[in-house]
N, C-alpha and C positions, 0 to 999 in steps of 0.2 A: 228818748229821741231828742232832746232838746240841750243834753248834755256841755260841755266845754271840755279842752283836755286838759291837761293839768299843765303841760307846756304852756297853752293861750290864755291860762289865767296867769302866768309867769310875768305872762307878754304885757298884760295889763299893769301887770304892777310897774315894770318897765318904761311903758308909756306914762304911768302918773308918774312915775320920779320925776321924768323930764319935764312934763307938763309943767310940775308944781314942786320945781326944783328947790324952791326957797321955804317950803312948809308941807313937804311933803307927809312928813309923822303926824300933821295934823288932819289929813284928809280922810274924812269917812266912805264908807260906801255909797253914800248919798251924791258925795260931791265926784264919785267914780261915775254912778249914773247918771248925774246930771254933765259932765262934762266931756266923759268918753260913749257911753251906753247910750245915751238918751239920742246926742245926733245919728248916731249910727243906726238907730232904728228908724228916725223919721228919715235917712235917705234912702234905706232899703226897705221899711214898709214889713220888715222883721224884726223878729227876735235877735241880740248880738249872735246867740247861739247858735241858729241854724243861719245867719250870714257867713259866720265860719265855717257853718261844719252844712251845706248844703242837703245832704243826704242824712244828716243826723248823727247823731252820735249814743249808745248805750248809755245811759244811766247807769254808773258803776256805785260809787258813792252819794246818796243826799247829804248836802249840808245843809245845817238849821245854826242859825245866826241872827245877830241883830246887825239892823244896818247904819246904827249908830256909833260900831266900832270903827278903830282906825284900820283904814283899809290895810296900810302894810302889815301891822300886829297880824291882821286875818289871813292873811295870804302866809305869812312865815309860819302862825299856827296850824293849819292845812300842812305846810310845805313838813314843819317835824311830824307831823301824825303818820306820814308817811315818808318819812325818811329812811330807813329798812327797807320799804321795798323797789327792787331793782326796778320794775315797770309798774309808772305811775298810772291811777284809774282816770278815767272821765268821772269829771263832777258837774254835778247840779246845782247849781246857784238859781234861787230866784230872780236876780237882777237879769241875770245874762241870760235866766230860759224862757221868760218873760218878753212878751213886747212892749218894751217902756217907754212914756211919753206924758200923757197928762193923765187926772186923776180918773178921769171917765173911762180913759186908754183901759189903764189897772183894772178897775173896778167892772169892767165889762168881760173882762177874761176870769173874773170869780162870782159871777152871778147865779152859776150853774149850783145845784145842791152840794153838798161837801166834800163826801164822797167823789163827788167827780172833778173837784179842782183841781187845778193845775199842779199845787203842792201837792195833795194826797197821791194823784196818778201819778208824779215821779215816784213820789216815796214807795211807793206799791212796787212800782220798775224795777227799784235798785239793786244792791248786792249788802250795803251797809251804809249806815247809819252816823252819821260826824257830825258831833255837837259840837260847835266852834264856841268858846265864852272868850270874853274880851275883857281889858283892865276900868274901859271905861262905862259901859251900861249891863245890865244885869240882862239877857238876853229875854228872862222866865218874865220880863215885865211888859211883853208884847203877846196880844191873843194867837196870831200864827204858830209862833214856838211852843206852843201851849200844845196848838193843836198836833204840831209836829209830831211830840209826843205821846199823844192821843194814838192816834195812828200807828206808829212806829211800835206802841203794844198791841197794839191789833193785827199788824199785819207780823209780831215774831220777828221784830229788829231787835227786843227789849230781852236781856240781858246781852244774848252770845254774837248779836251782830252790829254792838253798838260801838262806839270811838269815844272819847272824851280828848279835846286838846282846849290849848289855849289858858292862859291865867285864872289862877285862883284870886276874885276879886269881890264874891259877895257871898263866902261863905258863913256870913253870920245874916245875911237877908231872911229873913222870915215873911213871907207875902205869898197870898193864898193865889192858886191858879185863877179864883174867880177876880180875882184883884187886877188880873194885866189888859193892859189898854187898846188899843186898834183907832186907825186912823177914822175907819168907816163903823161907826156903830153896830150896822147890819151884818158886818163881819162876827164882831162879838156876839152878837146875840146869837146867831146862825153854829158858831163854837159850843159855846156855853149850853145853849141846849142839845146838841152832842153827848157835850159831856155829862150832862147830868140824868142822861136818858138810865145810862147803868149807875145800879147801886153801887157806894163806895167808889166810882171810879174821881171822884175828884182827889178824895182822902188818898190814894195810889199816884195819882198825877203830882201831888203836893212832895210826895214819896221821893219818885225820883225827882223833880226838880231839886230834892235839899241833895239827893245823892249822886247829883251833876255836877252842884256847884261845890259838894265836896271833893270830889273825885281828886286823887291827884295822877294828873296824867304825868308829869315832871318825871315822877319816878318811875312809869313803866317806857316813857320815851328811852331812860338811860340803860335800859335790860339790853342790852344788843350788844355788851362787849366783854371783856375776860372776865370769868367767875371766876373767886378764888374759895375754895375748901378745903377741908382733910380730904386724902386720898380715898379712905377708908369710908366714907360717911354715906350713909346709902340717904336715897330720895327719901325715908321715910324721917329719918334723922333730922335732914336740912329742911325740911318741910313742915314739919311736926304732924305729928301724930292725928290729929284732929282734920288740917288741912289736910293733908296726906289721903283721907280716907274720904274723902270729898272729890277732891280731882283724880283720885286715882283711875278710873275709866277712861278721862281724856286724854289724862299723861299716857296711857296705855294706845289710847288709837291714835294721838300723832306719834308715835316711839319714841317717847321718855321712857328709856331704863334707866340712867345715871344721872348723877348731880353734873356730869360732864356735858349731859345732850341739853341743860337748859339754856347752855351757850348759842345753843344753835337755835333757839327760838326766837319768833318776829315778834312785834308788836302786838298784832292780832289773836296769837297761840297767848300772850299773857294774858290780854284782856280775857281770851274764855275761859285758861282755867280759874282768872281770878273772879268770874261769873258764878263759880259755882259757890262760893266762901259768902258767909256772913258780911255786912259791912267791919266793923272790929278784925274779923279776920282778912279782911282784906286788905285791912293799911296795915298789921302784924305784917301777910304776905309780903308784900310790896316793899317794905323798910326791911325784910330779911334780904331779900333779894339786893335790896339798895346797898346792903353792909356786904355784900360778895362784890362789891365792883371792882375791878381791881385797880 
């Protein structure tokens, strides 16, 4: 219910060009909420988001981000993750679903048990899951994202309803889930023991943080235009043998019969079937796919 449409976040990045027409590339989301978010919440005594959207809006997609990125990077990374499809979702931004204003403001809308946060109930809402990374901070080094991910396998975001966009910029970071920071201590620690309630679940969160920041979304964003093959070459051919026999079910329920119909596949159809494959087999996948572009 707290959602933004994907239009009104356009609208912002809009407004900050103008705003901050001399340094725009340099403007984070901080300086979007402290500039455009923050007055608009103390005139209306709301959230940006239900100032726009009155009646509320579906949670379509959660994003999980740092707010140390450059705002336009995050807004154009968003904007390719969904480039493919013709009608854009509502998204969930913490800044914009949020009533922001001072730190007691914050810290009084997360006081509640975990489970019942603000984060966790969008994330619960959603439809899927969009991990925003950015060129300048490592997003995994903030306790929220942490927790993001926590959740997002608990509630079955985690392989077939996830996204990855945005620059590949700290795939050689090594730094333990327990390692990442939070403004409020009691945030951390209130995580943390979350997470450490189940066994192995840190070793698993460690998991995919390395298999986010490796991800390369680059290449499945370029899947959406003419393959080129032999005439001849059946799915199992261009696939290989091994993947082939992995995705076969999925290829089968969206109707993949031919190397012909993966033209017609979005974004989303890649990312599942490439859910099903090994990591190794997944950048093989992905780089075969890449060598058909035409």
């Amino acid at each position: 219910m707290w959602a933004i449409s994907f239009q009104q976040l356009l609208d912002v990045k809009e407004e900050a060009m103008k705003m901050f027409s001399n340094d725009f590339k340099s403007k984070t989301m901080r300086d979007i909420n402290s500039e455009i978010i923050i007055p608009m919440c103390r005139e209306t005594g709301k959230s940006y988001a239900l100032t726009k959207n009155p009646q509320g809006l579906k949670t379509e997609v959660f994003v999980s981000h740092s707010w140390d990125e450059p705002f336009g990077e995050f807004v154009d990374s968003i904007s390719d993750a969904f480039r493919t499809k013709y009608e854009k979702p509502n998204v969930w931004i913490c800044a914009f679903g949020l009533l922001q204003g001072s730190n007691d403001d914050i810290q009084a809308q997360l006081k509640m048990p975990l489970a019942q946060s603000p984060f966790v109930r969008a994330l619960k809402s959603a439809d899927s899951y969009l991990v925003v990374r950015n060129s300048k901070n490592d997003l995994y080094s903030r306790i929220w994202c942490i927790c993001e991910i926590m959740f997002a396998k608990k509630f079955n975001f985690i392989p077939s309803k996830t996204q990855i966009a945005g620059p590949e910029g700290f795939t050689t970071t090594c730094v333990s889930c327990l390692d990442a920071g939070s403004y409020c201590p009691n945030d951390k620690e209130k995580i943390i023991r979350e997470l450490l309630l189940t066994k192995g679940a840190r070793a698993e969160i460690d998991q995919f943080i390395k298999e986010f920041r490796d991800f390369n979304s680059a290449v499945v964003a370029s899947v959406d235009v003419q393959l080129s093959y032999e005439k001849n070459e059946t799915l199992e051919d261009f696939l290989g043998e091994s993947s082939f026999s992995l995705m076969e079910t999925d290829l089968d329920t969206i109707g993949v019969e031919t190397v012909e119909d993966l033209k017609e596949l979005e974004t989303d159809d890649i990312n599942m079937l490439a859910a099903n494959l090994k990591k190794v087999q997944v950048k093989k996948f992905l780089r075969k796919m890449a060598e058909f572009v035409d």
